[in-house]
N, CA, C and O atoms as a GROMACS GRO file, in nm:
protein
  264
    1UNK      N    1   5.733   9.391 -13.570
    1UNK     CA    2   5.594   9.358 -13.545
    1UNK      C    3   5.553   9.415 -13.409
    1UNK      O    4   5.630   9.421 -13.312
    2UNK      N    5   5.373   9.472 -13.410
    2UNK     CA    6   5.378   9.531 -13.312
    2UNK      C    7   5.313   9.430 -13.198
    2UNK      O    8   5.251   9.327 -13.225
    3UNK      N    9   5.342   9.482 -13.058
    3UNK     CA   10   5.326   9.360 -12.939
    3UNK      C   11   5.179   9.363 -12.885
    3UNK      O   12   5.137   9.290 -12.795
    4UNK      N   13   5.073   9.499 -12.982
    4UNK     CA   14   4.978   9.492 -12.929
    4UNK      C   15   4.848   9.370 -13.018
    4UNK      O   16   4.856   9.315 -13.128
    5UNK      N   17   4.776   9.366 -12.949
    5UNK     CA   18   4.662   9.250 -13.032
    5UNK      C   19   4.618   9.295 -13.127
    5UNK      O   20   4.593   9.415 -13.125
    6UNK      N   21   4.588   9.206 -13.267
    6UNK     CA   22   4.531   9.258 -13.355
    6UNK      C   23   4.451   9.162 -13.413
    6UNK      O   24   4.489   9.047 -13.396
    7UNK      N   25   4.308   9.185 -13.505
    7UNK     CA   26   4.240   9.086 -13.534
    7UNK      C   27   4.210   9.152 -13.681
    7UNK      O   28   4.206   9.270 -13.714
    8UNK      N   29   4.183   8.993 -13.781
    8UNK     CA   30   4.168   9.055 -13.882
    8UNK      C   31   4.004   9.079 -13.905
    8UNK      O   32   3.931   9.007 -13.836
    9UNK      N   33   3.947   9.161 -13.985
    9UNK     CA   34   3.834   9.181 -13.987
    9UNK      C   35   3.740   9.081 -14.138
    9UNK      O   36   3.806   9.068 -14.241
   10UNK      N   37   3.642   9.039 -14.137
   10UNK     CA   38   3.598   8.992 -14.240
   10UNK      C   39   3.443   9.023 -14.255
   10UNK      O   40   3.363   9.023 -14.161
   11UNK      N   41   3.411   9.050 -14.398
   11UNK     CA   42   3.262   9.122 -14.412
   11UNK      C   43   3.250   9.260 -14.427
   11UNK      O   44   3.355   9.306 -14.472
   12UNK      N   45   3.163   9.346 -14.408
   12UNK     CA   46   3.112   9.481 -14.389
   12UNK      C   47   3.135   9.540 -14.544
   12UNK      O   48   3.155   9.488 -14.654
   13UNK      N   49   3.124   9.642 -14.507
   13UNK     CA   50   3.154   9.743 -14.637
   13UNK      C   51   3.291   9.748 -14.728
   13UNK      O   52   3.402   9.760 -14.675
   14UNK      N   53   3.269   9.736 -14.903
   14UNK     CA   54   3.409   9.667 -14.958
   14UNK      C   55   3.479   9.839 -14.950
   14UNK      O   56   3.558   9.873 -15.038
   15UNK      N   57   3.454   9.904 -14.876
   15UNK     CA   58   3.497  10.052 -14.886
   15UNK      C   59   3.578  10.063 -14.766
   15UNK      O   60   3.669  10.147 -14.760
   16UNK      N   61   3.554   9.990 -14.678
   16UNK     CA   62   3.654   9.968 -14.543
   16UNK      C   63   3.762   9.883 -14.581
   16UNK      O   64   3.742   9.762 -14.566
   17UNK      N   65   3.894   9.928 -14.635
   17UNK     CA   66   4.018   9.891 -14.680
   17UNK      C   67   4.067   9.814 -14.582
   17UNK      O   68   4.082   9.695 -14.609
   18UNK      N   69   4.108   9.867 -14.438
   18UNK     CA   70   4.173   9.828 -14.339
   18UNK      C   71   4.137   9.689 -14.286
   18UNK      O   72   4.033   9.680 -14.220
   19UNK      N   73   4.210   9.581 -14.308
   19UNK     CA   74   4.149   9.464 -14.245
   19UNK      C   75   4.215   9.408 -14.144
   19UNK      O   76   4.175   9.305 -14.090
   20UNK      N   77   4.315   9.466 -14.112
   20UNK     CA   78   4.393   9.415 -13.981
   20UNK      C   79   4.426   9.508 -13.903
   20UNK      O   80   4.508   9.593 -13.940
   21UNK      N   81   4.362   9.511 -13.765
   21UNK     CA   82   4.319   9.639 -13.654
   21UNK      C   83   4.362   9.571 -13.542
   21UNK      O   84   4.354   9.451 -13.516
   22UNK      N   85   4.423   9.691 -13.459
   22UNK     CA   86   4.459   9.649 -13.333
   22UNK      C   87   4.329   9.632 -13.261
   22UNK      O   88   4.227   9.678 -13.311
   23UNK      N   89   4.327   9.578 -13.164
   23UNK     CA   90   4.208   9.554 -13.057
   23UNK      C   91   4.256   9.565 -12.918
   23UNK      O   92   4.345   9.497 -12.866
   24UNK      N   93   4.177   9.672 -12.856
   24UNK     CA   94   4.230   9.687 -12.685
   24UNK      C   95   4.116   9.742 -12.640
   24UNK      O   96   4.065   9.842 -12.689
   25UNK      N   97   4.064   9.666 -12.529
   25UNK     CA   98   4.154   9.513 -12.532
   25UNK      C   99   4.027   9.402 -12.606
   25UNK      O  100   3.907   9.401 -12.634
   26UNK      N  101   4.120   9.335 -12.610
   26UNK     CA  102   4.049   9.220 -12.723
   26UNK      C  103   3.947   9.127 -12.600
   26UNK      O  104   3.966   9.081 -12.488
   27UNK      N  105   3.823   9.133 -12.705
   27UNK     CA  106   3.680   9.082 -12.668
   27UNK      C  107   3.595   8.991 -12.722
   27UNK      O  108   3.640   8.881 -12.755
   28UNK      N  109   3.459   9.022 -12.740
   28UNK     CA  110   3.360   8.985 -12.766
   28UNK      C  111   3.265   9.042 -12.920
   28UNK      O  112   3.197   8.991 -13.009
   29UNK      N  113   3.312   9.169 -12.881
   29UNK     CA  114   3.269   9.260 -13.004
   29UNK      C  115   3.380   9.367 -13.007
   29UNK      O  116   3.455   9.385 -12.911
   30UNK      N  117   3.387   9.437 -13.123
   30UNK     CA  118   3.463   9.541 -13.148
   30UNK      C  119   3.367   9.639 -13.290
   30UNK      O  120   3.289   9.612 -13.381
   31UNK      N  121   3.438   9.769 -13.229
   31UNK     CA  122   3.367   9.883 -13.310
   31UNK      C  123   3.460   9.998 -13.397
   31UNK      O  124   3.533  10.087 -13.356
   32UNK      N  125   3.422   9.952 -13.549
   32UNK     CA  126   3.540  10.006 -13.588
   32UNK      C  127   3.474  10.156 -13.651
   32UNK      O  128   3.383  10.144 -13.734
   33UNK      N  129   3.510  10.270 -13.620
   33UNK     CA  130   3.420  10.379 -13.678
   33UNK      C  131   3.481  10.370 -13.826
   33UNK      O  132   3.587  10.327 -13.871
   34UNK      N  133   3.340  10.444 -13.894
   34UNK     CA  134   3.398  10.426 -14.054
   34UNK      C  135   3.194  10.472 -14.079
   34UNK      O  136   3.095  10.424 -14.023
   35UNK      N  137   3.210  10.588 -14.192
   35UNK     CA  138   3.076  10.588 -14.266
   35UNK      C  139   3.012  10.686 -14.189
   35UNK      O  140   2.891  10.671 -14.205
   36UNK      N  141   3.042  10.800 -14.096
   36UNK     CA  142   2.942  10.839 -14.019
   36UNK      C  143   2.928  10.779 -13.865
   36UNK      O  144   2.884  10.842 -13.769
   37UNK      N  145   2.962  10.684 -13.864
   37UNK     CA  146   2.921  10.584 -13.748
   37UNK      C  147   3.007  10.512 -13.729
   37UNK      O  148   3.122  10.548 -13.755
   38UNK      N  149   2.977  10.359 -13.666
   38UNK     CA  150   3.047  10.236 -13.625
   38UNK      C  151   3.004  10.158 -13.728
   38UNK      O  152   2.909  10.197 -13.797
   39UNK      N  153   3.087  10.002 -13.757
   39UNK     CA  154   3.073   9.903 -13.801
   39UNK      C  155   3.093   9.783 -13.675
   39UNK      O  156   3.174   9.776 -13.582
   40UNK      N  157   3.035   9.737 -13.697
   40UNK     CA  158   3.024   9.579 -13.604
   40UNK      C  159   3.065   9.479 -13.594
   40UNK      O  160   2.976   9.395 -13.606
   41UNK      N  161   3.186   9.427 -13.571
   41UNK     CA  162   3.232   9.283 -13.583
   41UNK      C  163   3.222   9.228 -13.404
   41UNK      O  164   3.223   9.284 -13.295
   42UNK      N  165   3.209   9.059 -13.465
   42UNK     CA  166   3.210   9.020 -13.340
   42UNK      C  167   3.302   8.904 -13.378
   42UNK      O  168   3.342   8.880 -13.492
   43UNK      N  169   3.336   8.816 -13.234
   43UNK     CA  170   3.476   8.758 -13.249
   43UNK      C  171   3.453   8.648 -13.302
   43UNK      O  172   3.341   8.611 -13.268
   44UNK      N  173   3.529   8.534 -13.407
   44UNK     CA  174   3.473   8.418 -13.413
   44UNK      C  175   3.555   8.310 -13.344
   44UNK      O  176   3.644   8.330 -13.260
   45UNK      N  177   3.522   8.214 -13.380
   45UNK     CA  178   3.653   8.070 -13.307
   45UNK      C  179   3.751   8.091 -13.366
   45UNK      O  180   3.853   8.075 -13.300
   46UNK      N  181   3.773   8.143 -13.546
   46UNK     CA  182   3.847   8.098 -13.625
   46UNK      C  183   3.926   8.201 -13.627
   46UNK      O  184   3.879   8.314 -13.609
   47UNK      N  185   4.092   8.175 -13.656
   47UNK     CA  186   4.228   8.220 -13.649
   47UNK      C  187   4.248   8.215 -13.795
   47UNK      O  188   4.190   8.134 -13.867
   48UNK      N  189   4.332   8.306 -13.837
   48UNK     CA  190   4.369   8.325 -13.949
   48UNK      C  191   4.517   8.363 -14.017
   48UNK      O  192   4.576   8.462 -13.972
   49UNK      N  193   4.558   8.309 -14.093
   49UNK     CA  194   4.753   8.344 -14.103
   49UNK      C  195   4.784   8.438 -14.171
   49UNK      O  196   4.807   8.418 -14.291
   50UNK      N  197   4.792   8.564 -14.117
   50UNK     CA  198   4.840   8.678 -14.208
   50UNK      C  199   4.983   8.713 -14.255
   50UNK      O  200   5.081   8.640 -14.264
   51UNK      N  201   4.971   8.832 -14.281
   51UNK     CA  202   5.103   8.885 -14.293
   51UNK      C  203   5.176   8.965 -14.140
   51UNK      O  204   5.292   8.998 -14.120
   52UNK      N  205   5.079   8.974 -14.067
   52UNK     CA  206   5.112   8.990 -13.884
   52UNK      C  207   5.080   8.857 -13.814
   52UNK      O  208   5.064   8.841 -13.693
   53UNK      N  209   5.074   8.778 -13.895
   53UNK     CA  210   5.086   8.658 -13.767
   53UNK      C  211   4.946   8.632 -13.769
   53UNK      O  212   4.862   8.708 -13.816
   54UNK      N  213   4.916   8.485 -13.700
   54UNK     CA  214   4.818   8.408 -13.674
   54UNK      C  215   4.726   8.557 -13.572
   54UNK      O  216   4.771   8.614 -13.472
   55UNK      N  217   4.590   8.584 -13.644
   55UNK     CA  218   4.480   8.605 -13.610
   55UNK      C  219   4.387   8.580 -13.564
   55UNK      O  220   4.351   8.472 -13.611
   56UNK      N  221   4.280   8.634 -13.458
   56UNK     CA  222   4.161   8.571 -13.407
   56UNK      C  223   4.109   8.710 -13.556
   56UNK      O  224   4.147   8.824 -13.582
   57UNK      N  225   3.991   8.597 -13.626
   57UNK     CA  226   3.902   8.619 -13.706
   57UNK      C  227   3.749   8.738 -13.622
   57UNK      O  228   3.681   8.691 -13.531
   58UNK      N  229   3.733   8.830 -13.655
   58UNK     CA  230   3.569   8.900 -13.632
   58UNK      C  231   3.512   8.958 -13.720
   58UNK      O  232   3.545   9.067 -13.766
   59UNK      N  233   3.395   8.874 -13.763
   59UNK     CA  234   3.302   8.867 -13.824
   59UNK      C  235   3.188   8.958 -13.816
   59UNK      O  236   3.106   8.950 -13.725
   60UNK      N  237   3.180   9.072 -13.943
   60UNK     CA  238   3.103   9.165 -13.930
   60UNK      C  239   2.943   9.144 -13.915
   60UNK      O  240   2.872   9.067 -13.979
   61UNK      N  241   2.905   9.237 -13.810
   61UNK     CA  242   2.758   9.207 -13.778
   61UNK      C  243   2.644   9.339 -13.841
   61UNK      O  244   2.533   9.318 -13.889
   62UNK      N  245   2.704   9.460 -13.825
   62UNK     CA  246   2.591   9.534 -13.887
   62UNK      C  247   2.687   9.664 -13.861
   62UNK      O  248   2.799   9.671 -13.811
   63UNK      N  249   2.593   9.771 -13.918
   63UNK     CA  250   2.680   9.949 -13.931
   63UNK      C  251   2.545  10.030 -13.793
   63UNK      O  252   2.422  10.036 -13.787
   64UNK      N  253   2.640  10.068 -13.723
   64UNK     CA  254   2.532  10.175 -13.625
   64UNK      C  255   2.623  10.313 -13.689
   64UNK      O  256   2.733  10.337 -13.738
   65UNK      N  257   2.484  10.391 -13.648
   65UNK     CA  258   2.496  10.554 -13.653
   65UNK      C  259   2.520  10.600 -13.532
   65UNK      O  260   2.460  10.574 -13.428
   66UNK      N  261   2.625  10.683 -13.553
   66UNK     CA  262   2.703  10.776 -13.438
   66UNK      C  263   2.603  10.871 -13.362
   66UNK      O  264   2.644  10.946 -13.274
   0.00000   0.00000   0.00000
């Protein structure tokens, strides 16, 4: 397992496969490119039990253009 942070993602586009992303450094918002552009998650309270371990949850907010 790797030692860097990772959060799982929930929401956005069902075409964005990847749901568990490293984050550096881990915040408030995060920007995952995908589509041309960015997608939008922001962080929530809620933790989640994956297959990498207990998660901070971010909750997709909208798609910007690059």
């Amino acid at each position: 397992m790797s030692s860097s942070p990772k959060a799982l993602l929930e929401g956005g586009p069902d075409e964005l496969k990847q749901r568990i992303v490293t984050i550096t450094p881990p915040g408030i918002e995060l920007r995952v490119a995908f589509g041309g552009g960015y997608e939008r998650f922001k962080v929530t309270p809620r933790w989640e039990d994956t297959p990498e371990g207990s998660l901070p949850v971010y909750e997709w907010v909208s798609h910007v253009d690059a």
